[in-house]
N, C-alpha and C positions, 0 to 999 in steps of 0.2 A: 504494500500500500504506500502508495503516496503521498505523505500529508502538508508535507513543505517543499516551497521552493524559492532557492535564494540563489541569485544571478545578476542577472545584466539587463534591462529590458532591451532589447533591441528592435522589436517592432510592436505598435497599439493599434488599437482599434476599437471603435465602442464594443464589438460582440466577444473580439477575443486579442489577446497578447501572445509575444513569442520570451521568451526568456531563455536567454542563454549561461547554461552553469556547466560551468569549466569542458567549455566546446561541447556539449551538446542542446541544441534547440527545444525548446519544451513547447508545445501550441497549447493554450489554456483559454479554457473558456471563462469571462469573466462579464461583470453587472455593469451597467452604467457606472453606479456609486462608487465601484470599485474604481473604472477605467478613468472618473473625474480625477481620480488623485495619484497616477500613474504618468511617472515624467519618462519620457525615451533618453536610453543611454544613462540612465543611471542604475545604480545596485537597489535591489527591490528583493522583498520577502513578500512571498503569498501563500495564505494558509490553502491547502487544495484538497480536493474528495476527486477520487478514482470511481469513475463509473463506469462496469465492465458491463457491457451488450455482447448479444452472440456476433453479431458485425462489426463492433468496431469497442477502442478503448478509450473514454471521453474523459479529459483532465479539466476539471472546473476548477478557480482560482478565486481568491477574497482578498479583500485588503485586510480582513478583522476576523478573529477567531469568531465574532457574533456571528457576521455574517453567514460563514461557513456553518455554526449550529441553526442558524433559524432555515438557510439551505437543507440542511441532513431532516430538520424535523418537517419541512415543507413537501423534501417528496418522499416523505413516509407515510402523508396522506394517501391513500385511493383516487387515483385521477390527477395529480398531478407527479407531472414529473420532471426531471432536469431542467428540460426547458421551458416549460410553464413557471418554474419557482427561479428561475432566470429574470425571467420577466417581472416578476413578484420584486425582487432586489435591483431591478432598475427602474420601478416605479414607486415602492415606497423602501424606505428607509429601513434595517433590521429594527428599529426600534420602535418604528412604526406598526411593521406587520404585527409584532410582539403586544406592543399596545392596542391593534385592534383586535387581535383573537381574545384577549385579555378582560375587555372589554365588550365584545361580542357587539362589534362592531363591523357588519356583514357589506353596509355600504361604502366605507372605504376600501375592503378588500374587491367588491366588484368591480371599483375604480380600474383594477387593472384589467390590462387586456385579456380575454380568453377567459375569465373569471368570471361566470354566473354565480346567481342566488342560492342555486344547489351546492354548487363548488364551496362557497364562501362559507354556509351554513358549515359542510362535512367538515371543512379547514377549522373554525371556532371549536365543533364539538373535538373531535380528535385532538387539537392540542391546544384546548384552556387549562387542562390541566397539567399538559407536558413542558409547561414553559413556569412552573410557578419556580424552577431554581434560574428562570434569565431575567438579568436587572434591567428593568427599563430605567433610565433615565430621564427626568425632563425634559426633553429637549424638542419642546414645539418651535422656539425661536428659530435653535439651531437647524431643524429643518429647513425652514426658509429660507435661514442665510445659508446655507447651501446649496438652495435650486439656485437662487440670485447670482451666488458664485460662480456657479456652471456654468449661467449663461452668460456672466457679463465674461467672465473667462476666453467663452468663444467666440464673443463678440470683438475683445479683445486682439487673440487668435486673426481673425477675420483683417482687423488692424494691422497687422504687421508685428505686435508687439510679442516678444519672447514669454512666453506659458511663465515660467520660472520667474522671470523677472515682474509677471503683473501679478500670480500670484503673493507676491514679496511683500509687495505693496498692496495688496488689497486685503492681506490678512491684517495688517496694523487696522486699514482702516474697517474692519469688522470688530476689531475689536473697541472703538473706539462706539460704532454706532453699527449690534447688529442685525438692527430691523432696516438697514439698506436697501432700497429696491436696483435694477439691473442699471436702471440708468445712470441713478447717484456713482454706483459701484464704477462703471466704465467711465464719465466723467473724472470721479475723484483720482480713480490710477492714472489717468491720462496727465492731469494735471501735478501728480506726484514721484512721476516717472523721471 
């Protein structure tokens, strides 16, 4: 089994990364969430679940051991699988999903794609109880200020300006104010760049 890997990233992509550790290439499938915080060409650890098919061997990648448990309890559901709880962790947050099985909170979980009434219901009963040892956290703000990130990031991106470098600066400024919306975000780094 698989459960780590620590390398090189050498190539992203929102659906999957290559990582290279010590000359061999790794192809890993990975979440939006994850892929937001994923710089090329530097050294990166990702926590990883080996998914063996009779056709093929599929390496899923996390940035956060959460991730990867609220992944392993997502397709231990009935009906969903890899890539349905893929999906799940590129539209809500592990902390979210957590918080709304918890909650039984079936309309947020529809939020995501591929995700019915039925789905969302089987996902709450099956694990409101499986998750009572994972801490949620507070973090409705920091939610936000993450989507905001993303985007002003790519918007950035889109700029001309270096990932690394507007990240640098847009974390001071989250810290300072961080209910920012996209625009503020992309203004203020421009202006502190």
């Amino acid at each position: 089994m698989i459960t780590q890997l620590s390398g090189r990233l050498i190539e992203v992509y929102p659906t999957h990364a290559v990582i290279d550790c010590n000359g061999v290439g790794y192809w890993v499938y990975i979440s939006i969430n994850t892929f937001s915080n994923l710089v090329l060409d530097e050294a990166i650890t990702l926590y990883t679940q080996l998914i063996v098919r009779e056709d093929a061997h599929l390496l899923y990648g996390f940035g956060t051991k959460n991730e990867r448990e609220i992944f392993l309890k997502l397709i231990s559901v009935n009906g969903i699988g890899p890539a349905s709880a893929i999906v799940m962790l590129s539209t809500l947050s592990p902390t979210e999903i957590a918080r709304a099985i918890q909650t039984e909170d079936a309309a947020l979980l529809q939020s995501v794609k591929g995700i019915g009434a039925k789905t969302a219901q089987r996902i709450i009963i099956d694990l409101r109880d499986k998750l009572t040892d994972f801490t949620v956290e507070d973090v409705n703000s920091l939610t936000v200020k993450n989507k905001s990130r993303i985007e002003a990031l790519s918007a950035l991106e889109v700029l001309g300006i270096p990932r690394k470098t507007a990240e640098k600066v847009m974390d001071k400024l989250l810290l300072n104010n961080p209910d920012a919306d996209v625009e503020t975000l992309v203004k203020e780094t421009l202006k502190n760049i």
